[in-house]
C-alpha positions in Angstrom: 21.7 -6.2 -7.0 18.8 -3.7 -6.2 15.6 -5.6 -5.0 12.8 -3.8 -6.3 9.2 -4.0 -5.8 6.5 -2.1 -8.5 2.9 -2.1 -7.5 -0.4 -0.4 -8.1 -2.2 -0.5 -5.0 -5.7 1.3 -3.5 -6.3 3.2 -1.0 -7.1 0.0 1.1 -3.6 -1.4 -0.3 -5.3 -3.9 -2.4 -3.7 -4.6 -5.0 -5.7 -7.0 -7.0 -8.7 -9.2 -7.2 -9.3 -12.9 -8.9 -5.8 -12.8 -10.4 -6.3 -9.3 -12.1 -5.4 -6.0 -11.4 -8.3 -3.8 -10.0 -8.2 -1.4 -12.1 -6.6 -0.9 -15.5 -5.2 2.8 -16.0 -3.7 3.4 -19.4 -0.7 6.0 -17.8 0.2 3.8 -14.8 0.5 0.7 -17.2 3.0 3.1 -19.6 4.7 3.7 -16.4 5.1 0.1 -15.8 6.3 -0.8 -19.1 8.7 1.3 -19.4 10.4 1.0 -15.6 10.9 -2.5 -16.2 11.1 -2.7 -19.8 14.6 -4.3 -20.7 14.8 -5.6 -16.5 14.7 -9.2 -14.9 11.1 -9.6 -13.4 10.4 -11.8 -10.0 6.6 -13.0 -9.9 5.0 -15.9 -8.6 2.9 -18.3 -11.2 -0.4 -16.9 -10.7 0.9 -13.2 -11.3 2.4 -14.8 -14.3 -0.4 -16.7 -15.7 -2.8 -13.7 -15.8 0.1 -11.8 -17.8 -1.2 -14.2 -20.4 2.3 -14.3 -22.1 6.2 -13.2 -21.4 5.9 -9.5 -21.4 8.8 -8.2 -24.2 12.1 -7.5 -23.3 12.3 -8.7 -19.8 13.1 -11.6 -18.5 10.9 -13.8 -16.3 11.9 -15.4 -12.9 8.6 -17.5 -12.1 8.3 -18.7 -8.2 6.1 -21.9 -8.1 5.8 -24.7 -6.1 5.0 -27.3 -9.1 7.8 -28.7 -11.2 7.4 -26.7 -14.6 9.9 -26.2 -17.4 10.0 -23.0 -20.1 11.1 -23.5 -23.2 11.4 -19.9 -23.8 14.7 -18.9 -23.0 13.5 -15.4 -21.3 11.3 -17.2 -18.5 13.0 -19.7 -15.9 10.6 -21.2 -13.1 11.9 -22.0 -9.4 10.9 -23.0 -6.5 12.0 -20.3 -3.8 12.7 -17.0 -3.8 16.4 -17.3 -3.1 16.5 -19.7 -6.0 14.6 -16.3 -8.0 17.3 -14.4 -6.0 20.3 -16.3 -6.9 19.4 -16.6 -10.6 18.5 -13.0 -11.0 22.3 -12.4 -10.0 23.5 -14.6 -12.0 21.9 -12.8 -14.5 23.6 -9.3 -13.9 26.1 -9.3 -16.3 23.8 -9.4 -19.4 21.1 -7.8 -17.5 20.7 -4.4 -15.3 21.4 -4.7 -11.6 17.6 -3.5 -10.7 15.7 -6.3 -10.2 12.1 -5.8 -10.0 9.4 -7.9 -7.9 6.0 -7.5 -9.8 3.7 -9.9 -7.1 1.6 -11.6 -5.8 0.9 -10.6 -2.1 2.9 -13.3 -1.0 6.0 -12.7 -2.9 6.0 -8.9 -2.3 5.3 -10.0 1.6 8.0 -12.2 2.1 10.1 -10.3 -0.5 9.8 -6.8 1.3 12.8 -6.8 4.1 15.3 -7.6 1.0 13.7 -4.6 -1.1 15.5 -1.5 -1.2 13.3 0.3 -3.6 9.6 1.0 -3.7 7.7 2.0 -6.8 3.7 2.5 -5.8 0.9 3.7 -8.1 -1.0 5.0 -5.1 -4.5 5.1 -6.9 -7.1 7.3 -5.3 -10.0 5.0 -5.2 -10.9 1.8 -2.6 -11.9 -1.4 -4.7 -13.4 -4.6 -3.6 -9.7 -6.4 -3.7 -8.9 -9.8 -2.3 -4.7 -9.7 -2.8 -3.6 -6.5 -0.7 0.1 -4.7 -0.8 2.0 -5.8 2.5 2.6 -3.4 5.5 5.5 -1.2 5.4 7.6 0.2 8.1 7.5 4.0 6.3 10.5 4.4 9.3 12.5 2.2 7.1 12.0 4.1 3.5 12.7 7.7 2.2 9.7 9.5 -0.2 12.4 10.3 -3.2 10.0 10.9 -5.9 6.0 11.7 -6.2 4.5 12.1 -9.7 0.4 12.6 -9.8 -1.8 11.8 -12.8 -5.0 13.6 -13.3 -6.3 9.9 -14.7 -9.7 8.2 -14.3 -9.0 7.4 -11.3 -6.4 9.5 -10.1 -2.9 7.9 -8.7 0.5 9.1 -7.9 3.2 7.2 -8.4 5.7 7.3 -5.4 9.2 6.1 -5.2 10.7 5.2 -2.1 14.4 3.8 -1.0 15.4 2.1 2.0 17.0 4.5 4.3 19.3 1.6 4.7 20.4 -0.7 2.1 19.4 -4.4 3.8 20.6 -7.0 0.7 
């Protein structure tokens, strides 16, 4: 399995503010859609609520401390993320091996020593954010791929891998 972690993020590394994204950038949310489109997803329960409903073709892995139950079959809430980590395996047969962490700041922080991918919308703009992206040891990741968008703001989107694969 290939731990994954996609993220827009400022210049400051925020990454959101009151449960939304700072800024909403029509190209960077194509880009989104269609890395993860047909993937497993690992988010915790606020990053899920504000999705407002399961995004199509994926399948949800919600981290949450309250007891909840989905009765859509594409969404399964846990309490941990090795529970997240354990079902997203069990999921590989039917599902591709890339697994993809889409936030909060706490699940990418305590998520990033298990990620061996990085996928950052590097937007060139600082926002008022309260949710910021975690530090990175840049030692421990390779730049393998840098796309920029002449957008409103602009970003680039940068794709880093673990020098070393660590799960």
């Amino acid at each position: 399995m290939i731990l994954s972690h996609i993220a827009a993020i400022d210049q400051k590394n925020g990454l959101g503010k009151d449960n939304d994204l700072l800024v909403k950038i029509p190209e960077d949310q194509k880009f989104f859609r269609e890395t993860t489109k047909g993937k497993v997803l690992i988010m915790g329960r606020k990053t899920f609520d504000s999705l407002g409903k399961p995004l199509i073709g994926r399948y949800h892995i919600v981290v949450t401390r309250q007891a909840l139950q989905s009765d859509n079959p594409l969404v399964t809430y846990v309490s941990s993320l090795d529970e997240a980590y354990k079902k997203a395996r069990s999921l590989i047969s039917e599902w591709p091996d890339e697994v993809f962490i889409i936030g909060g700041a706490e699940i990418y922080k305590q998520s990033l020593p298990q990620t061996g991918k990085l996928y950052l919308s590097k937007i060139e703009k600082a926002f008022d954010a309260d949710a910021f992206y975690p530090n990175v040891n840049w030692n421990e990741f390779e730049l393998t791929q840098e796309n920029h968008f002449e957008t409103t703001p602009p970003f680039t989107v940068c794709i880093y891998c673990r020098k070393t694969t660590q799960y």
